[in-house]
Residue, then its C-alpha position, 0 to 999 in steps of 0.5 A: x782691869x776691864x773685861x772689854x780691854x781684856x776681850x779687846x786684848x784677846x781679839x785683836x792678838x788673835x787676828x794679829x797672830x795670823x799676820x803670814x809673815x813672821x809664819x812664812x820666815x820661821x817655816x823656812x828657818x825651821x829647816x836652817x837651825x843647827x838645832x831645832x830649839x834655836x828657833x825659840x830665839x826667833x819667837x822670842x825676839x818677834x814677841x820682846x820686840x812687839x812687846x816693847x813697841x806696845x810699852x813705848x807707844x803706852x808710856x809716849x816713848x815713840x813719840x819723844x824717839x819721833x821728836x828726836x829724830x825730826x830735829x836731828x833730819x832738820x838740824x843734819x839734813x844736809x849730811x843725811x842727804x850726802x849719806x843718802x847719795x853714797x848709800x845709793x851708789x853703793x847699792x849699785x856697786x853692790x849690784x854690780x858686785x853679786x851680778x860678777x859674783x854670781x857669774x864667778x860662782x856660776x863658771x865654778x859650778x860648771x867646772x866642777x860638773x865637767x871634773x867630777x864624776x860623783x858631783x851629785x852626791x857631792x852636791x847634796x853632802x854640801x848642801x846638807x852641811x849648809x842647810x843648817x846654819x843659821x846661828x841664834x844671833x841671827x835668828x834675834x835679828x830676824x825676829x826683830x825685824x820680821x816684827x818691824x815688817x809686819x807693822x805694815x799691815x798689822x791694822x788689829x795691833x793699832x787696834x789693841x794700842x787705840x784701845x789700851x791707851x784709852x785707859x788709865x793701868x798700873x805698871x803691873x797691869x799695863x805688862x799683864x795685858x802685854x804678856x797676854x797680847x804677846x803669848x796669843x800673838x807668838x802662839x802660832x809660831x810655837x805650834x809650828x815648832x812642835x809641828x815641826x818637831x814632829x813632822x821634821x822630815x816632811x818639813x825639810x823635803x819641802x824647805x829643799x823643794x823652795x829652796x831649789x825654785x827659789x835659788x832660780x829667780x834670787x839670782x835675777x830678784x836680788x840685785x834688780x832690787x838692789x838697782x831700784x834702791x840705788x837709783x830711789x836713793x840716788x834721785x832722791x838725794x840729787x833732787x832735794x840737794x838742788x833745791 
């Protein structure tokens, strides 16, 4: 194997383990894990899910699921244009739907403060028995698709693949340098638990603090963008249907 691949490999993970979002999502979720070792399901995902888009891209899997897909959009275009459509007038009831539920929700709240005198502390019972509920499952598919929304930006991967494509491994090889890519990408994330590990207290103090400004604005963030997505869906599909 070439030390310019393996030197290569080492660089761009590198630069690529800096990418903030996979970083951002996991120091939110290290405070919402029943157990703190559930994180690992988070880690792992983000490092299998890269780790098997970079087997694909080198073995030309991406570019046979890309062929298929294209005749699929061209042979179905029609139906995918008729889901589309229904795809953006459910997000507008989907809309509507937490914009009422948040009122209902909002109304409640309010109730409950009026009749209870010891709400304060009942609040933070509640809160302390949400805040760690992000089951393992959840937290594969959060990985995954952290993943996923990282490839936008994440110019050092294309690098690594430009690179290991210009040569010609074995099967072992291709996964060595993989799992080497993978360990260095996924490295600070596993810092960030053992971070957390120690500093365990400090770290849910701030989640609470993010959390209580964020729930401020998610109210109105949410289904504005449920609203943008449903009318993007909705001209879109309107549009190409009477062409």
């Amino acid at each position: 194997m070439s030390l310019v691949l393996i030197l290569t490999t080492i660089i761009t993970s590198a630069a690529d383990s800096l990418n903030p979002v996979a970083i951002t999502q996991q120091f939110v979720l290290q405070s919402l894990v029943k157990n703190p070792k559930h994180i690992w399901f988070f880690i792992l995902a983000t490092g299998v899910t890269n780790f098997t888009g970079g087997l694909m891209v080198y073995y030309g899997l991406v570019a046979i699921v890309s062929t298929l897909f294209t005749t699929v959009l061209l042979t179905h275009q029609q139906n995918l244009l008729i889901l589309e459509l229904i795809a953006g007038i459910m997000m507008l009831i989907l809309a509507c739907y937490v914009v009422l539920d948040q009122r209902i929700k909002c109304a409640i709240y309010k109730g409950q403060l009026q009749n209870e005198d010891n709400q304060e502390m009942k609040d933070q019972q509640i809160i302390a028995e949400k805040i760690k509920s992000v089951s393992p499952i959840a937290l594969i598919v959060l990985g995954v698709l952290a993943t996923i929304t990282e490839l936008a930006t994440a110019l050092p991967y294309f690098a690594f693949l430009a690179v290991l494509l210009n040569y010609k491994l074995t099967f072992l090889q291709v996964i060595s340098i993989l799992l080497l890519y993978n360990f260095i990408y996924s490295s600070p994330l596993m810092m960030l638990y053992f971070i957390y590990r120690k500093k365990q207290v400090l770290f849910d103090k701030l989640y609470k603090l993010i959390k209580k400004k964020v729930t401020k604005w998610a109210s109105v963030i949410i289904p504005t963008l449920f609203i943008i997505t449903g009318i993007v869906l909705l001209f879109h599909s309107i549009r190409m249907l009477l062409r």
